[in-house]
PyMOL commands that place a pseudoatom at each C-alpha (Angstrom):
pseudoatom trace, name=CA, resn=UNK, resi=1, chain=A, elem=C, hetatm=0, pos=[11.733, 38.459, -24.946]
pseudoatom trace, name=CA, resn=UNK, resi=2, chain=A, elem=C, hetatm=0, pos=[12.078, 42.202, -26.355]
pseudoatom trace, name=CA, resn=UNK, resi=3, chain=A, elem=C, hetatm=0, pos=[15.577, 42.101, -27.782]
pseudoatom trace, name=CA, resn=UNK, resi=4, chain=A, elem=C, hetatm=0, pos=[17.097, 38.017, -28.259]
pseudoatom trace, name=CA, resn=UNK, resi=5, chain=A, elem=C, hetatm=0, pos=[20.512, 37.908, -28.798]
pseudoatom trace, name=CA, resn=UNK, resi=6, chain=A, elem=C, hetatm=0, pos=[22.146, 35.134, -31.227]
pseudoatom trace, name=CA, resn=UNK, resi=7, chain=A, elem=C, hetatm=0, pos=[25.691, 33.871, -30.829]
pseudoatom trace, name=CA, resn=UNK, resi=8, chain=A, elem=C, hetatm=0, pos=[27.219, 31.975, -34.390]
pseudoatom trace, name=CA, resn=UNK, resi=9, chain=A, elem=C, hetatm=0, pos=[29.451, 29.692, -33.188]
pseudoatom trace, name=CA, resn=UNK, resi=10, chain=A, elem=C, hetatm=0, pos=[32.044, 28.304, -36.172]
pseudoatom trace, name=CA, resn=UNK, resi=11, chain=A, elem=C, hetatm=0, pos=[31.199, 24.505, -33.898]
pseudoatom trace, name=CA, resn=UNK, resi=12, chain=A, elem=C, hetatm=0, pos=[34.263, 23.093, -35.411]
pseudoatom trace, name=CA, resn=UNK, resi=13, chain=A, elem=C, hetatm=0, pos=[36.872, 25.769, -34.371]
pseudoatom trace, name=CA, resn=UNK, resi=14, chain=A, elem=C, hetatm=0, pos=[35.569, 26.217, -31.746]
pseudoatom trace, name=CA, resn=UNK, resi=15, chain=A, elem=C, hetatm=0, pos=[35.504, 22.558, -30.740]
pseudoatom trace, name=CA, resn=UNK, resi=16, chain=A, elem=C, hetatm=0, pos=[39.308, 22.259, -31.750]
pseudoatom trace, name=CA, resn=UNK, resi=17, chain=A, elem=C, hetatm=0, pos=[40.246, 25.090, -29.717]
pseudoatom trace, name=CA, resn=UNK, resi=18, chain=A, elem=C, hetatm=0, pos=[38.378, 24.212, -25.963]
pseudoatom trace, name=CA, resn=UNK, resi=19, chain=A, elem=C, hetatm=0, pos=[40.130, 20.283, -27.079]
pseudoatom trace, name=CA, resn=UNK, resi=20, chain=A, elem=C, hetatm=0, pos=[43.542, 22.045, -27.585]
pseudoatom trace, name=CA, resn=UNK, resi=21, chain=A, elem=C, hetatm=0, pos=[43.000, 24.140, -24.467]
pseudoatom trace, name=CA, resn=UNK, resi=22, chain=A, elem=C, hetatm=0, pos=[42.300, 21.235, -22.590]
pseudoatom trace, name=CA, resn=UNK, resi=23, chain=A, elem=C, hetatm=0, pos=[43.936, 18.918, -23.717]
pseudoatom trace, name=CA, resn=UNK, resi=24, chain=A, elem=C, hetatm=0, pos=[41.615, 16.372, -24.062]
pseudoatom trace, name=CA, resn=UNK, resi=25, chain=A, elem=C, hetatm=0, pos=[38.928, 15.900, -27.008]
pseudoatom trace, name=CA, resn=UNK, resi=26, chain=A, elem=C, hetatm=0, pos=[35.735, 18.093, -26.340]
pseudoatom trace, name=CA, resn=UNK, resi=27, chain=A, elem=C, hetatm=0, pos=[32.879, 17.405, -28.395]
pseudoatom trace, name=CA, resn=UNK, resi=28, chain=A, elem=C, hetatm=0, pos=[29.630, 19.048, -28.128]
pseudoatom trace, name=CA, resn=UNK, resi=29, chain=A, elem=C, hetatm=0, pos=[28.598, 15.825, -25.634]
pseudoatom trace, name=CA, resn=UNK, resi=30, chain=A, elem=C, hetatm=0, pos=[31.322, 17.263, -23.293]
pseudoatom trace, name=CA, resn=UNK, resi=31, chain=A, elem=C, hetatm=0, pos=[31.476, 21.114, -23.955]
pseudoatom trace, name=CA, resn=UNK, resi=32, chain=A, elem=C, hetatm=0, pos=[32.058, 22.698, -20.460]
pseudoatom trace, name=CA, resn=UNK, resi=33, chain=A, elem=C, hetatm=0, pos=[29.585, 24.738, -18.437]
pseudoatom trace, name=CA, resn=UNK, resi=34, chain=A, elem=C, hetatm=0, pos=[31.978, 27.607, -18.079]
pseudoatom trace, name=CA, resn=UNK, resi=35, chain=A, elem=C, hetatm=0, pos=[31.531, 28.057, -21.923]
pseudoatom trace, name=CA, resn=UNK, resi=36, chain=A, elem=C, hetatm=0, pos=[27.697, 28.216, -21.617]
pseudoatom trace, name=CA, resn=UNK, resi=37, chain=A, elem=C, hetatm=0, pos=[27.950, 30.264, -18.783]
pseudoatom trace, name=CA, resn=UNK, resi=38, chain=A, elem=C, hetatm=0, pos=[30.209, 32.721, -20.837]
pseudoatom trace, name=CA, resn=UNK, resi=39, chain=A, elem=C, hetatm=0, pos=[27.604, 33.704, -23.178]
pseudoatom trace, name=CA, resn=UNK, resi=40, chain=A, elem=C, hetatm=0, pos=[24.871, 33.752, -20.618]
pseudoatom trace, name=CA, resn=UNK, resi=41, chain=A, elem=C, hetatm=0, pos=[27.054, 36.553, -18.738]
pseudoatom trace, name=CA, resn=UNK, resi=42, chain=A, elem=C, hetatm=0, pos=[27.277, 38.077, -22.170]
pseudoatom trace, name=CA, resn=UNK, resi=43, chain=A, elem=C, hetatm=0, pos=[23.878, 38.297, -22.449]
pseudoatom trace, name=CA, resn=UNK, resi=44, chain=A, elem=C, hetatm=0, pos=[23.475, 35.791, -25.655]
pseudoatom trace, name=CA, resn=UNK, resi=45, chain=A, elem=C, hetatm=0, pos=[19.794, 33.940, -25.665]
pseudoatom trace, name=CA, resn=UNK, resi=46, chain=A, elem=C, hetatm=0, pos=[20.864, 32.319, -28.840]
pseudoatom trace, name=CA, resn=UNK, resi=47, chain=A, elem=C, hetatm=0, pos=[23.334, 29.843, -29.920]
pseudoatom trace, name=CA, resn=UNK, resi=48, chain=A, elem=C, hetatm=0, pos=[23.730, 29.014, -33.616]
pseudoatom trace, name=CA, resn=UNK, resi=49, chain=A, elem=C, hetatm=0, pos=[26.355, 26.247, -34.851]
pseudoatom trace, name=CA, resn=UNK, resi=50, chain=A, elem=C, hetatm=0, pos=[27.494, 27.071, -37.788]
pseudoatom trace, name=CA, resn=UNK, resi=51, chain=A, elem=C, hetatm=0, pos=[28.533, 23.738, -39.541]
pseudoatom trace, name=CA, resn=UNK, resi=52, chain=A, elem=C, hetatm=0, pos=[27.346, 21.577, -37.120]
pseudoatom trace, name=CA, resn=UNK, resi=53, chain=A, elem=C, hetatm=0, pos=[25.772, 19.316, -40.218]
pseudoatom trace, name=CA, resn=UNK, resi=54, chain=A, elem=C, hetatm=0, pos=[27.828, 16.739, -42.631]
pseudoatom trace, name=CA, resn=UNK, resi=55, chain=A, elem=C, hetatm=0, pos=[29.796, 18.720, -45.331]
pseudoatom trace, name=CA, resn=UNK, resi=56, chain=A, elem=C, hetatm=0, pos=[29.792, 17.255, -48.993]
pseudoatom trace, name=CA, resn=UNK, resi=57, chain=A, elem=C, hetatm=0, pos=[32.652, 15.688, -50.315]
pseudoatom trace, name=CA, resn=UNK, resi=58, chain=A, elem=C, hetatm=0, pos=[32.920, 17.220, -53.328]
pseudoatom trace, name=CA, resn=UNK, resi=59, chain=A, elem=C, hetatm=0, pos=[33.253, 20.362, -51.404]
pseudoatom trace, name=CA, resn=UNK, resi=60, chain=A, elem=C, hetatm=0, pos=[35.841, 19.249, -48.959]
pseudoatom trace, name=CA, resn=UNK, resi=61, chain=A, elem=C, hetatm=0, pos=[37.676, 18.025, -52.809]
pseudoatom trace, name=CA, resn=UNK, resi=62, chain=A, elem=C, hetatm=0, pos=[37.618, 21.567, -53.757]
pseudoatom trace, name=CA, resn=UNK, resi=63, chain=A, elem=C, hetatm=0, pos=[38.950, 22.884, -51.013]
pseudoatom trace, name=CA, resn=UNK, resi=64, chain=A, elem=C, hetatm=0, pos=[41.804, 20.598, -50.661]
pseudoatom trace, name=CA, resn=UNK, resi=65, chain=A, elem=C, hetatm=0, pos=[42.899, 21.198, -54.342]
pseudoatom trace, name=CA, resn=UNK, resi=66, chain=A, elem=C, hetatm=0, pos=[42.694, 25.320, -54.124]
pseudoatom trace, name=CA, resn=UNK, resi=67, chain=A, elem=C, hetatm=0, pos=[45.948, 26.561, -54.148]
pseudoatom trace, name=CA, resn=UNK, resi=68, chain=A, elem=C, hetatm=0, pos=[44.530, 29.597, -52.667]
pseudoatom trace, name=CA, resn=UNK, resi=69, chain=A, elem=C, hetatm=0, pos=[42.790, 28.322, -49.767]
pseudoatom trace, name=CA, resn=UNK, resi=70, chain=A, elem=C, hetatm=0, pos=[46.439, 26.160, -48.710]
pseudoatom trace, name=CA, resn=UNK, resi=71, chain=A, elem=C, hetatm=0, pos=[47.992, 29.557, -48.621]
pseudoatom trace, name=CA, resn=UNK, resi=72, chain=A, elem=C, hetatm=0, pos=[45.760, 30.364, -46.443]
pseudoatom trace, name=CA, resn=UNK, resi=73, chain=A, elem=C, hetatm=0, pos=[45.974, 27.032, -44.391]
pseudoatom trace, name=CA, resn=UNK, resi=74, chain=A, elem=C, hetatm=0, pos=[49.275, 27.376, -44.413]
pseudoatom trace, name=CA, resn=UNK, resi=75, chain=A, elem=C, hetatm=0, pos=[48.796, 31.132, -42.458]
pseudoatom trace, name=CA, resn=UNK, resi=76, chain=A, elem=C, hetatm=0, pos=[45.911, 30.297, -39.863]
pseudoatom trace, name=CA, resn=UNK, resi=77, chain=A, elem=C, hetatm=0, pos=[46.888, 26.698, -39.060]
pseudoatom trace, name=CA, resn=UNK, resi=78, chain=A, elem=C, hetatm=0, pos=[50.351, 26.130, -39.216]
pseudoatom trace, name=CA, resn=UNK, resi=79, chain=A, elem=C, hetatm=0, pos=[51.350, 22.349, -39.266]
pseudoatom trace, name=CA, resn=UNK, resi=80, chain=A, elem=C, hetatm=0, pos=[47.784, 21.320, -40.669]
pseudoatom trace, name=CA, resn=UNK, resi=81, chain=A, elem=C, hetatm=0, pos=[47.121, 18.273, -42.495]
pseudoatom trace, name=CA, resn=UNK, resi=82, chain=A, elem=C, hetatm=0, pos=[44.257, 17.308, -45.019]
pseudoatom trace, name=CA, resn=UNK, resi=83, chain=A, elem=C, hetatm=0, pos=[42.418, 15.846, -42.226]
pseudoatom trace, name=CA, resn=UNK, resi=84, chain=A, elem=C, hetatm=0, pos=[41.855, 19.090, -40.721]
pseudoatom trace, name=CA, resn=UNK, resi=85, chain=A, elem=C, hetatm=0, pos=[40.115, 20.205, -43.770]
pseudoatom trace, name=CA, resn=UNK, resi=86, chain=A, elem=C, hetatm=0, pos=[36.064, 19.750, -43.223]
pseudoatom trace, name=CA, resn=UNK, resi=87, chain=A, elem=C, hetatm=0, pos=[34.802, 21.653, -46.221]
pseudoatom trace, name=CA, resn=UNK, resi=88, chain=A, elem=C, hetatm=0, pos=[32.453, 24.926, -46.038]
pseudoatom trace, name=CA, resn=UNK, resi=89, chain=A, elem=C, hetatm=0, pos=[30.463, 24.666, -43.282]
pseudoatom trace, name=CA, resn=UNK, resi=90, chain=A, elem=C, hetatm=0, pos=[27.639, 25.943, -46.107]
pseudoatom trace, name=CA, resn=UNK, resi=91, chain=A, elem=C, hetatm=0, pos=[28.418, 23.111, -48.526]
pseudoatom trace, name=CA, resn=UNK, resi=92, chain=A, elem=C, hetatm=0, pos=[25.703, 20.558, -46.645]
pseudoatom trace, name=CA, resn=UNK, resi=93, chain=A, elem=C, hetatm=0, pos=[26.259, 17.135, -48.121]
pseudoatom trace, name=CA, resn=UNK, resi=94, chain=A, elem=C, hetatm=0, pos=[23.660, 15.411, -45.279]
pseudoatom trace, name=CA, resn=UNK, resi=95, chain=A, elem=C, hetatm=0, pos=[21.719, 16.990, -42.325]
pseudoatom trace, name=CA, resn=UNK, resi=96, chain=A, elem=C, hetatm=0, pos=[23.643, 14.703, -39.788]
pseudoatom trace, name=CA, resn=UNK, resi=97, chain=A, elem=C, hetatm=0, pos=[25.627, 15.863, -37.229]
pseudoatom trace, name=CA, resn=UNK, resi=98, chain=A, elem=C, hetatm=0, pos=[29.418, 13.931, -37.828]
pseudoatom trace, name=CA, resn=UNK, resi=99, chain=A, elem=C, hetatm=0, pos=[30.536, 11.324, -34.940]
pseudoatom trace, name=CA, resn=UNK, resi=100, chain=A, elem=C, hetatm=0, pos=[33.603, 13.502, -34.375]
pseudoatom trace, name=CA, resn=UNK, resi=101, chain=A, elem=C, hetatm=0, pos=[32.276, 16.619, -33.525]
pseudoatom trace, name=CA, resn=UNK, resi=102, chain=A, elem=C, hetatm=0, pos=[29.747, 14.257, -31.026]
pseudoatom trace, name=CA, resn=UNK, resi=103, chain=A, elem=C, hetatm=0, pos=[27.235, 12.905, -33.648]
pseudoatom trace, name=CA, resn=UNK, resi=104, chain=A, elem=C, hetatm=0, pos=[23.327, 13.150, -32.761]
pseudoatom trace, name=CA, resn=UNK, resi=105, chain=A, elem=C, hetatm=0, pos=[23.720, 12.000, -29.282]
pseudoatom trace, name=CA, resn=UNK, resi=106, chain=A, elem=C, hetatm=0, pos=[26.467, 14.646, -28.304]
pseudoatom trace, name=CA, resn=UNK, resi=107, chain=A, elem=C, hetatm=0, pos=[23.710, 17.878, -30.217]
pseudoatom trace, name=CA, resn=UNK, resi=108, chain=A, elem=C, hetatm=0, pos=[20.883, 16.496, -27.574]
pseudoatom trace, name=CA, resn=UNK, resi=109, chain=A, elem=C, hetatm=0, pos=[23.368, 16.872, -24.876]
pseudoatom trace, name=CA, resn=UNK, resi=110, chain=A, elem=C, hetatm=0, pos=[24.252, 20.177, -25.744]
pseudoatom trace, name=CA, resn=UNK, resi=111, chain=A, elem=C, hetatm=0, pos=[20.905, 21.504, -26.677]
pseudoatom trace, name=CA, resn=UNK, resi=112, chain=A, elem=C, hetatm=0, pos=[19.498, 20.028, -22.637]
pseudoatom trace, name=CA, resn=UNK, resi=113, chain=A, elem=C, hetatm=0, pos=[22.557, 21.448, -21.394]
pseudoatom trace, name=CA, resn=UNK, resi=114, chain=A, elem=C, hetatm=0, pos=[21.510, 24.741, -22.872]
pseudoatom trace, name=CA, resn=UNK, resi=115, chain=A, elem=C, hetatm=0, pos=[18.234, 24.722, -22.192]
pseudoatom trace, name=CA, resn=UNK, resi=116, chain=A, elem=C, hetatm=0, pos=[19.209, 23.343, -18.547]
pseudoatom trace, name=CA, resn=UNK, resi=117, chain=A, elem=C, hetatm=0, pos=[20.945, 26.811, -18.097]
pseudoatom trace, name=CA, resn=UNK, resi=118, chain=A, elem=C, hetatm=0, pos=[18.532, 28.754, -19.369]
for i in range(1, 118): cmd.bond("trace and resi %d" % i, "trace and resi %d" % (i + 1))
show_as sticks, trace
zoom trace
């Protein structure tokens, strides 16, 4: 392959918005095909998700208390509530993927359904 192509997905926003669009919770055991397909059309041979793993608590503590970052909350996602907040996606408390974004089971699926599309 002379020139990959790599597509960072932010897993949990992205996630939220297909289950919002949907209306019904999408995980990455369900994610649909027309989503894959996208980025094949697009061109991308690459999928990264960025904070797919466990954040740390002490980094999800942080961001709850930062004045700063609730501003910004505040802006992005109106209505939000401290369950929303996951921590940096960087701050990597275990290298397990959490239950509700699909856990390990729902990553397999994705990664065959990916590699099942090429």
């Amino acid at each position: 392959m002379p020139n990959p192509l790599l597509y960072e997905v932010n897993t949990r926003c992205w996630l939220r918005a297909l289950s919002e669009k949907s209306g019904t919770a999408v995980t990455l055991a369900n994610v649909p095909d027309s989503e894959i397909d996208g980025w094949q059309k697009l061109g991308f041979t690459y999928i990264w998700l960025m904070g797919v793993w466990t954040t740390g608590p002490r980094a999800r503590a942080e961001a709850l208390k930062s004045p700063e970052l609730r501003r910004a909350y505040d802006e992005v996602l109106p209505g939000w509530t401290e369950a929303d907040v996951a921590g940096s996606p960087y701050a990597i408390g275990d290298y397990h993927v959490p239950p509700g974004i699909g856990g390990e089971a729902g990553l397999r699926e994705f990664r065959e359904k990916l590699r099942g599309q090429g």
